[in-house]
C-alpha positions, -999 to 999 in steps of 0.1 A, spaced: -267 -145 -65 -256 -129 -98 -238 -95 -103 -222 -76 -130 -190 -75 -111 -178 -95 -81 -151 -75 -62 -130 -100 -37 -114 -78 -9 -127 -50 10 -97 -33 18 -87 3 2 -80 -11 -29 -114 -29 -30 -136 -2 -14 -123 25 -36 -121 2 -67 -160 -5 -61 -165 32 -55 -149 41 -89 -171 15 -106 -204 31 -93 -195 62 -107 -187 46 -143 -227 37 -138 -219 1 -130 -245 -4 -97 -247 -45 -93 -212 -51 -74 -210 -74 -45 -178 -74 -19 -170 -105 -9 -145 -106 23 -130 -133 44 -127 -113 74 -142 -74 82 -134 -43 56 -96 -31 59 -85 -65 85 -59 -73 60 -29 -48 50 -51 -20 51 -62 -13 86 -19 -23 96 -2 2 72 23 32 77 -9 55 63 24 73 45 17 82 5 46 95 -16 64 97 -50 100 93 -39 107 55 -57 130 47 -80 113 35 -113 91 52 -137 65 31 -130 64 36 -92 68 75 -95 43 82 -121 16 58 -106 23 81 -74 22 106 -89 -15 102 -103 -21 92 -67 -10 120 -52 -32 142 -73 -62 120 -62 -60 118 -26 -68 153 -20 -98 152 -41 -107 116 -21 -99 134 14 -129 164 4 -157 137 -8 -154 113 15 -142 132 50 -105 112 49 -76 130 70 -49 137 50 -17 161 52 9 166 32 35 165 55 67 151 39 92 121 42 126 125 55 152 98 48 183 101 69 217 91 57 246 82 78 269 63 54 289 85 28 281 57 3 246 58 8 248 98 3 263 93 -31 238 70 -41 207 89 -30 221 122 -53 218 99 -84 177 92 -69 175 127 -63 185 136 -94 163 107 -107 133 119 -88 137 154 -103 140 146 -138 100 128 -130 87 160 -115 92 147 -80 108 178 -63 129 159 -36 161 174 -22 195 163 -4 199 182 26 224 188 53 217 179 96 208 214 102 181 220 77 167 181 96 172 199 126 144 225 111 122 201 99 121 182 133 131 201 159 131 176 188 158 152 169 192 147 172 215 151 143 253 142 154 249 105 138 231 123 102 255 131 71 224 141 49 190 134 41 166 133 14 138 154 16 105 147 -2 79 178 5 52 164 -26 48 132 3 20 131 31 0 104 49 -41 98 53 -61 83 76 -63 42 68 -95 34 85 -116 65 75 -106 59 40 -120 25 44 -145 33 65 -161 61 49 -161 52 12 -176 23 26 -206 38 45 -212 56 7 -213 24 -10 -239 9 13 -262 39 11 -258 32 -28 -273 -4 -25 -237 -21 -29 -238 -57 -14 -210 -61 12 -206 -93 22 -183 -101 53 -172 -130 71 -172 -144 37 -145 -163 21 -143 -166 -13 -124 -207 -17 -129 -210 -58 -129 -187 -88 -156 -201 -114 -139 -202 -152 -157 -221 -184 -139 -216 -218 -114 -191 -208 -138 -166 -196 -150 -155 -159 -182 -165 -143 -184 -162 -112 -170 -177 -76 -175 -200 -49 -177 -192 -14 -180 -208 18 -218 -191 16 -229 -200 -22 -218 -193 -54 -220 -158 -73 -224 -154 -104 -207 -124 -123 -196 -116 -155 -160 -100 -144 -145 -106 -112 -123 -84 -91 -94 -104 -70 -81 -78 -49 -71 -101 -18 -33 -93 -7 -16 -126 -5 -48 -148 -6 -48 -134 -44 -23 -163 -48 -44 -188 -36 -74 -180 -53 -58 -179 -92 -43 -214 -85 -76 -225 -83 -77 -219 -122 -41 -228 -131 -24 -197 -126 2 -189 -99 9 -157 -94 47 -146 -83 34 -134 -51 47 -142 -13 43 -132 23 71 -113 41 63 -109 75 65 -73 91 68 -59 125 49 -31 138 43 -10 170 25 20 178 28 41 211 0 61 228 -11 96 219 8 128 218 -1 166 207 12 166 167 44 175 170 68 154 142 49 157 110 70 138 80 75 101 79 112 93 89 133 62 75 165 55 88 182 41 58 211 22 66 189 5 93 155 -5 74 139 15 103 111 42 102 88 64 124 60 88 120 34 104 143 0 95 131 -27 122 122 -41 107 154 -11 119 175 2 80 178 38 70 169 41 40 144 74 26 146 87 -2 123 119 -22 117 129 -49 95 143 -79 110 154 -114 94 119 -131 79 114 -161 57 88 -161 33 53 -173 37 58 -185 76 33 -179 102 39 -143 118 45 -141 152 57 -113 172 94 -111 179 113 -97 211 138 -90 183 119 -63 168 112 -47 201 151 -41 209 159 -28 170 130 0 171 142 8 205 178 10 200 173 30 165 149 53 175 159 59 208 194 73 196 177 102 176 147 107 201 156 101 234 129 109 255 111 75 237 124 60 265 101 71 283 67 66 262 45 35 266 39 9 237 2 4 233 3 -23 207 26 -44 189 13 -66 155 27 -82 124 11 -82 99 26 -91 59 38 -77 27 24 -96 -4 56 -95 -24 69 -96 -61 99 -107 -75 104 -73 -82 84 -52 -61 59 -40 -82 24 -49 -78 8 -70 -104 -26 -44 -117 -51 -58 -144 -65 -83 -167 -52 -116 -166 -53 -124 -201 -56 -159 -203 -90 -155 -183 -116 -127 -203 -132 -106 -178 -107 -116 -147 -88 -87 -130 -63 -90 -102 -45 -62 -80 -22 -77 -54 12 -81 -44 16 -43 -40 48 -55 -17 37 -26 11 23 4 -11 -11 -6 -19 -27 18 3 -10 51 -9 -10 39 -42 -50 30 -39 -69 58 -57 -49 59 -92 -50 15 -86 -87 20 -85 -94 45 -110 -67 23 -133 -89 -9 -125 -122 7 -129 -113 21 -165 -98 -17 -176 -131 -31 -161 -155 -5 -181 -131 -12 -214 -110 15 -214 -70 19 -205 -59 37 -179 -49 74 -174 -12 65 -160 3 43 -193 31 30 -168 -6 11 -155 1 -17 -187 37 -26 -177 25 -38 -144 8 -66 -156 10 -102 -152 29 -111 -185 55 -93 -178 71 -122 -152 59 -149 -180 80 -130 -200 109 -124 -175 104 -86 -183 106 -71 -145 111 -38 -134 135 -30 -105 125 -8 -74 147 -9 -40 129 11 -24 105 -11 -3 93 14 28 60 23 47 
């Protein structure tokens, strides 16, 4: 088989990567994934999308995003609502900290805002407040729908003759004098004259089969999600002091998540540990979650950076070799400027967002890394 560009991952960044690609008049792409579109980090995610980080980089690739999910939401049928992140403080040093992001935030074009218990009260009427010495507002922040912006970008490229190929796991990336030719899978080789590696953690894997080992690892992350409810709590909570958050899903479903002690790159496996945190956090400000049933509980993992940044681009040393991984839990709300970014590097170009070049590879061969703290859904 022989394509013009071989694109390894069908999750968001993938889909909509390949999707970008057809519009640039590039038509011979071929999706190669281990599993089914979205089963990695895609179809697990928060679904929450918002500017409020704090370094350039972060905000103004969100930014970019932000503009684009709307106009992704009309073409391909995706859910999306502008509904907001709250981030509740209840530590005085944690308030004084957040005014310096704030102010931060502002000075980007991010409108966020420090506000008092009672204007939290207005924003989410059924929580309590007597623990809360302030919060950050972010209006400019919303959340989509991850499997219909899989999903249906997906059912588009199909119609458009795009080869999807499942259940397929790419083992070997194919390099002769420094330049791209394809890869192996566990189905036959493909030939291509750029490649795509756009595989979460197994991104890793795959450059080491050509010498280069990308600063990437797994942190294992816990997850639960509660049956449905009428709408009622519409922006994404975090609970800062406790690495905690909540949100009700377009879908009416509450996705709660908490951090608790992980190692790096260890098998996940569901912890009774997790289940007593959510509950004890979230249970203090909503009390009648007592009540509610868990429908499902999964871990899934972060594909982490040294310094939480993902790593977007070409790899140099390898002409015509692109990678977009360890997105360290914002790859999917930061997917439609990552995807327009890639699609312009693959067609020769540079992206829209400049902030795009610093997130390169070099930049942790050269010990030139960018700080961001924080790491939420």
């Amino acid at each position: 088989m022989k394509a013009e560009v071989v694109v390894i991952g069908a999750g968001v960044i993938g889909v909509l990567t390949t999707a970008a690609l057809l519009e640039k008049g590039i038509s011979n792409i071929v999706v190669v994934e281990k599993n089914y579109p979205g089963s990695g980090g895609s179809f697990r995610c928060a679904t929450g999308i918002r500017a409020s980080f704090t370094s350039r980089e972060h905000v103004e690739v969100m930014k970019r995003a932000i503009e684009l999910w709307p106009i992704l939401s009309s073409k391909y049928g995706i859910k999306y609502s502008r509904d907001g992140y709250l981030w509740v403080l209840t530590r005085e040093q944690d308030v004084e900290f957040f005014k310096k992001v704030v102010e931060f935030q502002n000075s980007r074009g991010v409108p966020t805002r420090v506000i008092g218990p009672s204007e939290v009260q207005e924003l989410v009427p059924t929580m309590r407040t007597e623990k809360i010495i302030a919060a950050v507002h972010d209006p400019l922040a919303g959340k989509a729908d991850c499997f219909e912006a899989v999903l249906n970008p997906l059912r588009d490229l199909r119609k458009q003759g795009v080869s999807i190929l499942s259940r397929t796991q790419a083992n070997k990336l194919i390099v002769e004098d420094n330049t791209v030719k394809g890869v192996h899978t566990d189905k036959g080789v493909i030939n291509a004259d750029q490649v795509l590696v756009a595989a979460g953690g197994e991104s890793r894997k795959l450059l080491k089969t050509i010498g280069i080992d990308l600063p990437i690892r797994d942190l294992p992350k816990h997850v639960m999600v509660t049956e449905t409810f009428k709408p009622f709590i519409k922006p994404l909570i975090i609970d800062w002091s406790t690495s905690s958050y909540i949100l009700q899903l377009l879908h009416g479903n509450f996705y709660i998540g908490a951090d608790i002690p992980e190692q790096y790159d260890v098998e996940a496996s569901n912890k009774i540990e997790f289940l007593r945190k959510a509950a004890r956090v979230w249970t203090d400000y909503f009390p009648w979650l007592k009540e509610v049933y868990i429908l499902r509980y999964w871990t899934g993992f972060y594909d982490m950076t040294p310094d939480h940044h993902p790593i977007i681009g070409p790899i140099k040393e390898v002409e015509g070799l692109y990678v977009a991984a360890g997105f360290s839990g914002h790859g999917f709300m930061m997917a439609p400027a990552v995807a327009e970014a890639l699609a312009e590097y693959i067609t020769g170009g540079k992206p829209v967002v400049k902030e795009f070049e610093n997130l390169n590879y070099e930049r942790f061969v050269r010990g030139d890394v960018i700080k961001e703290i924080a790491v939420f859904g």
